[in-house]
N, C-alpha and C positions, 0 to 999 in steps of 0.2 A: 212271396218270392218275386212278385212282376214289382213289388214298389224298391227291391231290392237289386233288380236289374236296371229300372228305372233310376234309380239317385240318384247314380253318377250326372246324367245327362242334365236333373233338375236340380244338382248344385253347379253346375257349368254356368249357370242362368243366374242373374241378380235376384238375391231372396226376396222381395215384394213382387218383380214378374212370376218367381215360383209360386208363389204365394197366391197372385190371380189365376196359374194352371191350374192349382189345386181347388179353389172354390169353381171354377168353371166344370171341371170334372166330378165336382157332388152335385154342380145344378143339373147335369147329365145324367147322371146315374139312376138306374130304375131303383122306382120307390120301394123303398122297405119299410117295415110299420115298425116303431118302438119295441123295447125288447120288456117283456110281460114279465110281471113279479116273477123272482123264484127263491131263492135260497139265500140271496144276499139280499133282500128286499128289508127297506127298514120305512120309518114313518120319521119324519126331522119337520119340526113345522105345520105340523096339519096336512102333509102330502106326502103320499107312498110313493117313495122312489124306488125305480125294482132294481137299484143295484147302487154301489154308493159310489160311482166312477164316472165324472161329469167330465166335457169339453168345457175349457176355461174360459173365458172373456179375453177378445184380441184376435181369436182366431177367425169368428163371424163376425165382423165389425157391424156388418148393415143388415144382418139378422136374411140372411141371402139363401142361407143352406140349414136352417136349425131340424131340418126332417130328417135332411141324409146325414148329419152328424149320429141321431138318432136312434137312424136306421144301420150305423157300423156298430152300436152295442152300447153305445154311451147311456148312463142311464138319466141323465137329463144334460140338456147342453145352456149354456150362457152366453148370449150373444152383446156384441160391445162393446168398448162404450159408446152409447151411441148420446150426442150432443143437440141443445135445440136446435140450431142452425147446422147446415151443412158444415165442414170444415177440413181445410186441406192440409190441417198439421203441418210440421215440421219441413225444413230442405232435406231432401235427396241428397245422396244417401243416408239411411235412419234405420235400415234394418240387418243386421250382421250376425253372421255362421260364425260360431269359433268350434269347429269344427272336433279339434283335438280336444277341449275341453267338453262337447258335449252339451255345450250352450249356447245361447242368444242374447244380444244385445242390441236392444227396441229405442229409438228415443221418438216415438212414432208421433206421440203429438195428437191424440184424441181422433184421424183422419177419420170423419166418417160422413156420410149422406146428410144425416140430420135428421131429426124424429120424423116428420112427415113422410119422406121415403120409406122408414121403417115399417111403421103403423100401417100403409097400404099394404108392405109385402107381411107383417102379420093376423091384418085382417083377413088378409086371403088365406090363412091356412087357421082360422078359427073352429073350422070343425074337424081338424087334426087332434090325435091323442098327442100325449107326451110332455115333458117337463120343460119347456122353456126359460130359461131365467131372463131379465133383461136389465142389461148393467148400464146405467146411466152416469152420464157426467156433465160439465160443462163447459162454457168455450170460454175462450183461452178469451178474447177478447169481450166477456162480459161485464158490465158494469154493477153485476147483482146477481155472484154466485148460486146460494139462495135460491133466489127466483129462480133461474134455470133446473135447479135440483127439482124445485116444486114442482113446472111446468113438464119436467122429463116425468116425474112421476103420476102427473094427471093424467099426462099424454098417455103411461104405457100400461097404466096397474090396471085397463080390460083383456092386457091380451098377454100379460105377466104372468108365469106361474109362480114366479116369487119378484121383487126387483132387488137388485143389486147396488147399493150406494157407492161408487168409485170416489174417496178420499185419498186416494192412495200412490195416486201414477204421477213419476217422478218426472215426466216432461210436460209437463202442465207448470210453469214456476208459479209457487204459492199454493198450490192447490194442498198440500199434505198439511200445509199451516189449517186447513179443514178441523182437521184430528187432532188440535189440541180442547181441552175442553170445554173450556170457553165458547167455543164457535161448533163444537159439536152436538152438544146438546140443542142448539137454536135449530139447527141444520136437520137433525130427524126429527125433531116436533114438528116443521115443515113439511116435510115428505111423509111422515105417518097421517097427517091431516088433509093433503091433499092427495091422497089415493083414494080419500075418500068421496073427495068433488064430483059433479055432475057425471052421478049416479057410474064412477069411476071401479064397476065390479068384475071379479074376473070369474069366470063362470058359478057367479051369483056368490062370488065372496072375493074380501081384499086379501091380495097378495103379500106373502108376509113378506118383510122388509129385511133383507139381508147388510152387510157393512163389509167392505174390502179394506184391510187394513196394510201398511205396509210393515217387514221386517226389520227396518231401522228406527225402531222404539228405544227408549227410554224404561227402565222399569216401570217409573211413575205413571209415563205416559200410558202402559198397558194395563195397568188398574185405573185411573182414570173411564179408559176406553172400555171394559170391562164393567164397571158400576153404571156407564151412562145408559151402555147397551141393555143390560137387564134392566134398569130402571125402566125402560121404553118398550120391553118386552119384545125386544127384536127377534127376527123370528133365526138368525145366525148372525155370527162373524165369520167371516173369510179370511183364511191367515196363510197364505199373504200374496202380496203383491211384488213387484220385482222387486230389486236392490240397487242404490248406488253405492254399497259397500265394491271391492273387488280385494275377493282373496287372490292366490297364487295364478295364475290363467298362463295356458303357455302358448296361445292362441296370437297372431299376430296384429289382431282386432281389441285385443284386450285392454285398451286404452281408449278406445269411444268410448263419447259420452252418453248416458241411457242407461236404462232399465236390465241388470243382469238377470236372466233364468235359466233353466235348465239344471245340470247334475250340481255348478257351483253351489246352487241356492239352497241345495239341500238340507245341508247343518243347520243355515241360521235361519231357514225355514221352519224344520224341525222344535227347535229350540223357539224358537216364538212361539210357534202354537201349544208348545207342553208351558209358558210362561200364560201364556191365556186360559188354560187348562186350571191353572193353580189360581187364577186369578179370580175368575170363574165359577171354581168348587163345580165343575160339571152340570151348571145347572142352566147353562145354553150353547147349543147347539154348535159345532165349529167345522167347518169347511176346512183341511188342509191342501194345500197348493204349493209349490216351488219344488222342483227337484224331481220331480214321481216319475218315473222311468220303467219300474216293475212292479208286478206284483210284491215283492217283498216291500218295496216300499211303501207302497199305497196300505201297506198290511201295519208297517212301523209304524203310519201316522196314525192309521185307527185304532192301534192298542194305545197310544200316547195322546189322543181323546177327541180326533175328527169321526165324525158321524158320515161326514161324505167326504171326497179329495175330487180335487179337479187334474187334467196336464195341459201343455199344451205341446210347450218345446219339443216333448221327447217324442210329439208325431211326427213330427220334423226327421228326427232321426230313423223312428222303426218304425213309421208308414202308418197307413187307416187300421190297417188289423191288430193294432195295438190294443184297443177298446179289449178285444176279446180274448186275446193272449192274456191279459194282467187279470181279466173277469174269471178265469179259467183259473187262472193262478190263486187267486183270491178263495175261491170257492176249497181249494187245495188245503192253503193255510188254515181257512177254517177248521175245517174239517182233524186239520192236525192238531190243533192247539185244543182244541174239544168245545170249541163254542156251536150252537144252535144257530144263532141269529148274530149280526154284524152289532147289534143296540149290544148284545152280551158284551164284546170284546172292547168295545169303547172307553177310550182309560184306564184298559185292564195289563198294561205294562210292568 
């Protein structure tokens, strides 16, 4: 109710100053602990997650709030992308409400700290519980993509509950050229070998290696990206990332350039991850992301064969209590459709 009186006022405000109200106000906020296995709790990866409803990558860039994200019911959050170097992204304006549609449009540009600022604010909560992911990427002006992947992942795989490979984000020009296969296979032998570097452990084991991929595939290219990841034994894919597709929008922003999410992204969100599904035959792990708004949704992707879903946009819209409306809901659906456990329902569309 109070982030519902509240809107009005913090969309009066350009959305990246709303944006710093909003982490300012979880770095305030009195601590709450992670929310403890219960009913949706599943195992994805070698780690129990107590509910399959994560904060997405983009919303923590510098890994600033991963407690209090947490601590509103989230059952593991992902902070990021976070770059070797610092980095200031993109010109202003880069971050857009299309209000009427229910979405956002990002051309953000990787803006973040840079690993070293990271790493201090995650060593400092090293004897914190909770599922942290951390999605790494690289800077725009590097001469040895590669490398940077490496170094983000030497840097972060001690204090990683899983890492996150970002191939996928469409203001980085070149970067989705990552995800062809040619250059992807090179790219996780990389980063799967140096998580292992100077003694690179996260509470006395390596984090498995996640993959963000984006919606704007090619058939080919999703078997491809499909055969490389299980040959590597990744521990997920993440499906997906924004879009520079633009369906119908009636939003008068609808024509920036950048990353589309929110309710637009749904369908072809949807539809990729059940194409990864088939591609896959169920035999790793998938994160669905884009669109998730409700419980009914976040319910769709997991019978159509996500193990976890992430949101982020639709906080945007229905506020922090969102985490435990949809977790509520969730637990509902289950219960209706006659599953025990979330692993039961996975791909059972």
């Amino acid at each position: 109710m109070f982030y519902r009186l509240a809107r009005p006022a913090l969309f009066a405000l350009d959305p990246e100053r709303a944006h710093r109200l909003a982490i300012a106000a979880l770095q305030r906020k009195p601590r709450r602990l992670p929310p403890p296995a219960g009913p949706l709790a599943s195992e994805i990866a070698g780690i129990t997650f107590p509910n399959p409803l994560g904060m997405g990558a983009g919303f923590d860039k510098d890994a600033e709030v991963p407690d209090a994200l947490l601590g509103l019911g989230f059952g593991f959050a992902e902070v990021g992308s976070i770059t070797p170097r610092p980095q200031t992204g993109n010109p202003r304006p880069r971050l857009f409400r299309l209000v009427e549609d229910g979405a956002v449009i990002n051309r953000m540009g990787f803006n973040n700290g840079g690993a070293e600022a990271a790493v201090a604010r995650l060593a400092a909560r090293s004897e914190r519980t909770g599922i942290v992911g951390i999605n790494i990427g690289a800077n725009k002006d590097s001469p040895d993509w590669i490398a940077d992947y490496t170094h983000m992942a030497r840097a972060m795989a001690p204090h990683a509950s899983y890492l996150a490979v970002n191939v996928s984000s469409p203001n980085t020009p070149g970067l989705r050229a990552l995800q062809d296969a040619s250059a992807l296979g090179a790219l996780l032998d990389a980063v799967l070998e140096a998580r292992k570097a100077d003694g690179a452990l996260s509470a006395g084991r390596l984090p498995p290696v996640f993959l963000k991929v984006a919606p704007d595939l090619q058939p080919a290219d999703i078997d491809d990206i499909a055969r490389i990841a299980m040959d590597r034994r990744l521990g997920a894919l993440i499906v997906s990332n924004t879009t520079v597709s633009r369906p119908s929008l009636a939003s008068r922003h609808a024509g920036q350039a950048g990353g589309l999410s929110g309710k637009p992204l749904k369908p072809l969100a949807l539809e990729t991850l059940r194409a990864f599904r088939r591609a896959t035959g169920g035999a790793l792990p998938l994160v669905g992301v884009g669109g998730i708004t409700t419980a009914e949704d976040a319910w769709e992707r997991i019978r159509a064969g996500a193990s976890l879903v992430q949101l982020y946009s639709a906080m945007i819209y229905r506020g922090p209590g969102i985490a435990r409306e949809i977790l509520a809901g969730l637990e509902t659906l289950m219960q209706r459709d006659g599953f025990a456990t979330i692993a039961e329902a996975v791909g059972s569309e």
